[in-house]
C-alpha positions in Angstrom: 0.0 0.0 0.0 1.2 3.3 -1.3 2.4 5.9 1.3 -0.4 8.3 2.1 0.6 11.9 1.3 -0.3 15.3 2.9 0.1 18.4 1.3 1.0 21.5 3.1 0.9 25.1 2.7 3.6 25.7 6.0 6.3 26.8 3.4 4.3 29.4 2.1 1.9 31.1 5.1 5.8 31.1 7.3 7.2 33.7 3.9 4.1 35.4 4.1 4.6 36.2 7.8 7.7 36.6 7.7 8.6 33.4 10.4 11.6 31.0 10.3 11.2 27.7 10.7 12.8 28.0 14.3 10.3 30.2 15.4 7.6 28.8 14.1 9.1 25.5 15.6 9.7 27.2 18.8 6.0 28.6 19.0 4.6 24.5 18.4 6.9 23.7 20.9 8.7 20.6 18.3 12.3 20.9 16.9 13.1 23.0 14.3 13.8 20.0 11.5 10.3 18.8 12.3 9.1 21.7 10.4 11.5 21.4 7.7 10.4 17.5 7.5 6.9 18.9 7.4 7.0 21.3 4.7 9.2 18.9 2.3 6.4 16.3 2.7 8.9 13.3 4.6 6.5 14.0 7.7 3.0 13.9 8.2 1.4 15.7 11.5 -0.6 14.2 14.0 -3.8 15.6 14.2 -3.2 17.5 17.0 0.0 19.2 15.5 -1.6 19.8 12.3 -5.0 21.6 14.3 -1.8 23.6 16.5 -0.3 24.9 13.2 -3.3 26.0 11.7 -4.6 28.0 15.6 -1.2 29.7 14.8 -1.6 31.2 11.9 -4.8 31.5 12.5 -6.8 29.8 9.1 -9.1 26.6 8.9 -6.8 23.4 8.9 -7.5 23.0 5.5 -6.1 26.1 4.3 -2.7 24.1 5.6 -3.3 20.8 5.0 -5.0 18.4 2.1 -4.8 15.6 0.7 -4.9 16.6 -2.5 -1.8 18.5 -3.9 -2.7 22.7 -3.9 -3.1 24.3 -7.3 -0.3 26.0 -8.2 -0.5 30.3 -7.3 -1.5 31.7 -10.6 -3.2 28.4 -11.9 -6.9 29.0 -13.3 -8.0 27.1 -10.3 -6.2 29.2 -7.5 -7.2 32.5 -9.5 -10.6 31.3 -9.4 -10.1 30.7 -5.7 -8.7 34.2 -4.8 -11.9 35.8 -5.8 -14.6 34.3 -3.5 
């Protein structure tokens, strides 16, 4: 049985914020490589982590996480997205 993949969005909403992964690490209260492990994809969250990252930056978990890979930022679908 295949791996089960989770996408993530950490990459992106920590340059948006402006947050390294140490601080972002330091604020979850995990080590710093978790979070690089996280955003490469080798690492899937517990539930409870993944609920932790999305209360800090303060979005819906699945504005974070899916299971399904994101469009890509300027795709037709994530254009379509932006306006609603």
């Amino acid at each position: 049985m295949p791996t089960e993949v989770i996408y993530n969005r950490i990459a992106m909403l920590r340059a948006e914020r402006g947050i390294s992964r140490r601080e972002l690490a330091e604020a979850l209260g995990v080590h710093y490589q978790t979070i690089g492990y996280l955003e490469r994809g080798e690492y899937s969250p517990s539930l409870h982590l993944a609920l932790r990252i999305a209360a800090y930056f303060e979005v819906a978990v699945e504005v974070v996480f899916a299971i399904h890979q994101f469009p890509r930022l300027g795709s037709a679908e994530s254009v379509g997205a932006a306006g609603d």
